[in-house]
C-alpha positions in Angstrom: -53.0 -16.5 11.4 -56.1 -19.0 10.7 -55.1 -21.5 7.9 -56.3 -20.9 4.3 -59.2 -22.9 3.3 -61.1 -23.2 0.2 -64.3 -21.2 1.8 -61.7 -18.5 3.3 -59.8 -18.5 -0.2 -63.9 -17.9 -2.0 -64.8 -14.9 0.3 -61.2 -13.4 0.1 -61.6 -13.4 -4.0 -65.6 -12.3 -3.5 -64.4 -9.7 -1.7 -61.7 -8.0 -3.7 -64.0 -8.5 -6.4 -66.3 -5.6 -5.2 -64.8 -2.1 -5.5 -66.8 -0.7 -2.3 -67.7 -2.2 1.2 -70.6 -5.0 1.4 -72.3 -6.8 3.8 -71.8 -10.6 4.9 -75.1 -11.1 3.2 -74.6 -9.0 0.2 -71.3 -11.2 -0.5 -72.9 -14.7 0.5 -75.3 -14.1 -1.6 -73.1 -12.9 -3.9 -71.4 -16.6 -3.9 -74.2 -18.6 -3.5 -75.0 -17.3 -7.1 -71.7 -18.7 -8.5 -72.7 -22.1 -7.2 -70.9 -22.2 -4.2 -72.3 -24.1 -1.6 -70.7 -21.8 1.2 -72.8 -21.1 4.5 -73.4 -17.8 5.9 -71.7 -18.2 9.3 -68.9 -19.2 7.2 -68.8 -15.9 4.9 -69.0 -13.8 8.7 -66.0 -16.1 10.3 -63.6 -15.6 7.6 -64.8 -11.7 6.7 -64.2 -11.2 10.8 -60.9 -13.0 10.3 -60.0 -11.0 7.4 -60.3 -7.9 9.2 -58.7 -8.7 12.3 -55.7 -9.3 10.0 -55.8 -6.6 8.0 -56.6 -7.9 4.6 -60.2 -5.9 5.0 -61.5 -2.9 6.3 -64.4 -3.1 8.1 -66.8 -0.7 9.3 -70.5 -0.1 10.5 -72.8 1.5 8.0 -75.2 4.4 9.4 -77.6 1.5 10.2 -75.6 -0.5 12.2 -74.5 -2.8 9.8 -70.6 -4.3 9.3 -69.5 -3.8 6.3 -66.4 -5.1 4.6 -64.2 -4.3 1.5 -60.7 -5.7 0.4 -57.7 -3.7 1.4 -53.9 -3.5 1.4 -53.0 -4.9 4.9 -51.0 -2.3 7.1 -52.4 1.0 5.6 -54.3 3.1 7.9 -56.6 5.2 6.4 -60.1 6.9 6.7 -63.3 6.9 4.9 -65.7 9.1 2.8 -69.3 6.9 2.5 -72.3 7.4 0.4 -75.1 6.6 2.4 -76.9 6.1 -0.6 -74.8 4.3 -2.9 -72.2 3.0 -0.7 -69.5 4.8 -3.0 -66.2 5.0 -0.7 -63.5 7.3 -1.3 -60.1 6.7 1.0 -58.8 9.9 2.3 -56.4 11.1 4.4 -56.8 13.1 7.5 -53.7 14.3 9.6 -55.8 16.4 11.6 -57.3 13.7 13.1 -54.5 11.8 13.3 -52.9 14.7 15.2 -55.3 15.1 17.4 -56.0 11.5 18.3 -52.1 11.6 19.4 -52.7 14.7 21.1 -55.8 13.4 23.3 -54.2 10.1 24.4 -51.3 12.0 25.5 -52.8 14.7 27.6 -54.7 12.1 28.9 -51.6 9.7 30.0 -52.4 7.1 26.9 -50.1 5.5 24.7 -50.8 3.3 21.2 -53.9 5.1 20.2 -55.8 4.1 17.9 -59.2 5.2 16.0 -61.2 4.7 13.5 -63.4 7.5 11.4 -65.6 7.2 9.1 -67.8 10.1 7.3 -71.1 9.8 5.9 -72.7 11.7 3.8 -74.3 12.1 -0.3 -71.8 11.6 -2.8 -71.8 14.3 -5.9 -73.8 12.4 -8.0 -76.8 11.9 -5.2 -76.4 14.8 -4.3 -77.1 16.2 -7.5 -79.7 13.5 -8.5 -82.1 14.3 -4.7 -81.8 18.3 -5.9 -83.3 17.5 -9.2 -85.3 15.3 -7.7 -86.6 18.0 -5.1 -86.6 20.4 -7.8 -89.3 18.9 -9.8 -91.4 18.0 -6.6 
Protein backbone atom coordinates (compact mmCIF):
# COMPACT_ATOMS: atom_id res chain seq x y z
CA UNK A 1 0.00 0.00 0.00
CA UNK A 2 1.65 3.49 -1.20
CA UNK A 3 1.54 6.03 1.73
CA UNK A 4 -1.12 8.65 1.99
CA UNK A 5 -0.13 12.02 0.82
CA UNK A 6 -1.76 15.29 0.69
CA UNK A 7 -2.06 15.02 -3.41
CA UNK A 8 -3.22 11.19 -3.08
CA UNK A 9 -5.62 12.39 -0.10
CA UNK A 10 -7.01 15.62 -2.95
CA UNK A 11 -7.71 13.07 -5.87
CA UNK A 12 -9.23 10.41 -3.57
CA UNK A 13 -11.89 13.26 -2.23
CA UNK A 14 -12.03 14.67 -6.11
CA UNK A 15 -12.97 11.48 -6.98
CA UNK A 16 -15.74 10.42 -4.71
CA UNK A 17 -16.94 13.76 -5.26
CA UNK A 18 -18.17 12.71 -8.85
CA UNK A 19 -21.10 10.33 -9.01
CA UNK A 20 -19.88 8.68 -12.46
CA UNK A 21 -16.43 7.74 -13.95
CA UNK A 22 -13.99 10.70 -15.20
CA UNK A 23 -10.99 11.12 -16.81
CA UNK A 24 -7.45 12.06 -15.25
CA UNK A 25 -7.97 15.24 -17.06
CA UNK A 26 -11.55 15.85 -16.30
CA UNK A 27 -10.52 15.50 -12.47
CA UNK A 28 -7.19 17.49 -12.65
CA UNK A 29 -8.85 19.95 -14.05
CA UNK A 30 -11.37 19.54 -11.86
CA UNK A 31 -8.69 20.48 -8.91
CA UNK A 32 -6.76 22.78 -10.48
CA UNK A 33 -10.06 24.92 -10.29
CA UNK A 34 -10.08 24.64 -6.41
CA UNK A 35 -6.68 26.14 -6.29
CA UNK A 36 -4.76 23.20 -6.03
CA UNK A 37 -1.50 23.34 -7.38
CA UNK A 38 -1.49 19.45 -8.10
CA UNK A 39 0.22 18.19 -11.47
CA UNK A 40 -1.22 15.92 -13.94
CA UNK A 41 1.15 13.00 -13.68
CA UNK A 42 0.34 13.24 -10.15
CA UNK A 43 -3.62 12.93 -10.53
CA UNK A 44 -2.67 9.61 -13.16
CA UNK A 45 -0.13 8.02 -10.35
CA UNK A 46 -2.47 8.12 -7.55
CA UNK A 47 -5.88 7.37 -9.80
CA UNK A 48 -3.63 4.16 -11.15
CA UNK A 49 -2.80 3.48 -7.55
CA UNK A 50 -6.32 3.77 -6.45
CA UNK A 51 -7.40 1.25 -8.72
CA UNK A 52 -4.94 -1.26 -8.31
CA UNK A 53 -6.15 -1.15 -4.72
CA UNK A 54 -9.49 -1.22 -5.15
CA UNK A 55 -10.68 2.07 -3.84
CA UNK A 56 -11.62 2.88 -7.85
CA UNK A 57 -13.02 1.27 -10.66
CA UNK A 58 -11.44 1.89 -13.62
CA UNK A 59 -12.31 1.26 -17.15
CA UNK A 60 -11.72 2.39 -20.85
CA UNK A 61 -14.39 4.50 -22.42
CA UNK A 62 -15.55 3.45 -26.16
CA UNK A 63 -12.62 5.81 -27.16
CA UNK A 64 -10.02 4.41 -25.51
CA UNK A 65 -9.84 6.47 -22.72
CA UNK A 66 -9.39 5.27 -18.66
CA UNK A 67 -11.76 6.36 -16.78
CA UNK A 68 -12.12 6.28 -13.01
CA UNK A 69 -14.92 6.64 -10.30
CA UNK A 70 -14.79 6.02 -6.53
CA UNK A 71 -15.85 2.66 -5.25
CA UNK A 72 -16.30 0.33 -2.27
CA UNK A 73 -13.04 -1.71 -2.35
CA UNK A 74 -13.68 -5.60 -2.69
CA UNK A 75 -17.01 -5.55 -4.64
CA UNK A 76 -16.93 -6.94 -7.91
CA UNK A 77 -19.36 -5.68 -10.14
CA UNK A 78 -20.20 -4.75 -13.75
CA UNK A 79 -21.16 -1.76 -15.67
CA UNK A 80 -24.02 -0.17 -17.76
CA UNK A 81 -22.34 3.23 -19.57
CA UNK A 82 -23.91 6.07 -21.49
CA UNK A 83 -21.73 6.83 -24.20
CA UNK A 84 -23.26 9.98 -24.31
CA UNK A 85 -23.54 11.14 -20.90
CA UNK A 86 -21.26 8.90 -19.04
CA UNK A 87 -24.40 7.90 -16.69
CA UNK A 88 -23.21 4.49 -15.01
CA UNK A 89 -25.48 2.13 -13.60
CA UNK A 90 -23.78 -0.95 -11.45
CA UNK A 91 -25.43 -4.24 -12.33
CA UNK A 92 -25.11 -7.52 -11.66
CA UNK A 93 -24.53 -10.33 -14.09
CA UNK A 94 -24.33 -14.03 -12.91
CA UNK A 95 -24.39 -15.23 -16.30
CA UNK A 96 -21.31 -13.94 -17.01
CA UNK A 97 -19.90 -14.72 -13.92
CA UNK A 98 -20.98 -18.33 -14.64
CA UNK A 99 -19.66 -18.49 -17.61
CA UNK A 100 -16.27 -16.92 -17.01
CA UNK A 101 -15.88 -19.91 -14.32
CA UNK A 102 -17.08 -22.23 -16.85
CA UNK A 103 -14.50 -21.16 -19.68
CA UNK A 104 -11.40 -21.11 -17.43
CA UNK A 105 -12.28 -24.49 -16.28
CA UNK A 106 -12.84 -26.35 -19.50
CA UNK A 107 -9.92 -24.72 -20.47
CA UNK A 108 -7.59 -26.03 -17.38
CA UNK A 109 -7.61 -22.24 -15.72
CA UNK A 110 -8.05 -21.36 -12.21
CA UNK A 111 -8.60 -17.61 -10.52
CA UNK A 112 -10.41 -16.07 -13.32
CA UNK A 113 -11.03 -13.01 -13.58
CA UNK A 114 -12.88 -10.41 -16.09
CA UNK A 115 -13.98 -7.42 -16.46
CA UNK A 116 -17.27 -6.20 -18.61
CA UNK A 117 -18.46 -3.33 -19.36
CA UNK A 118 -21.62 -2.32 -21.71
CA UNK A 119 -22.17 0.63 -23.70
CA UNK A 120 -24.83 1.94 -24.95
CA UNK A 121 -27.74 5.20 -24.79
CA UNK A 122 -29.16 5.74 -21.54
CA UNK A 123 -33.23 6.28 -21.43
CA UNK A 124 -33.01 9.79 -21.46
CA UNK A 125 -30.60 9.93 -24.77
CA UNK A 126 -32.24 7.65 -26.04
CA UNK A 127 -35.39 9.42 -25.96
CA UNK A 128 -33.82 12.90 -26.50
CA UNK A 129 -31.76 11.41 -30.32
CA UNK A 130 -35.61 10.06 -31.31
CA UNK A 131 -37.00 13.42 -30.88
CA UNK A 132 -34.21 14.73 -32.17
CA UNK A 133 -34.46 12.42 -35.34
CA UNK A 134 -38.05 12.95 -35.33
CA UNK A 135 -38.04 16.59 -36.06
CA UNK A 136 -35.12 16.14 -38.66
Amino acid sequence: MKRNTWQREAVREALGGNDGFVSAQSLHSKLRDTGSPIGLATVYRALSDLAVEGEADSLQSDQGEALYRACTPGQHHHHLICRNCGLTVEIEAHAVEAWAHEVATENGFTQPSHVVDVFGLCRACSAAAAAAASVS
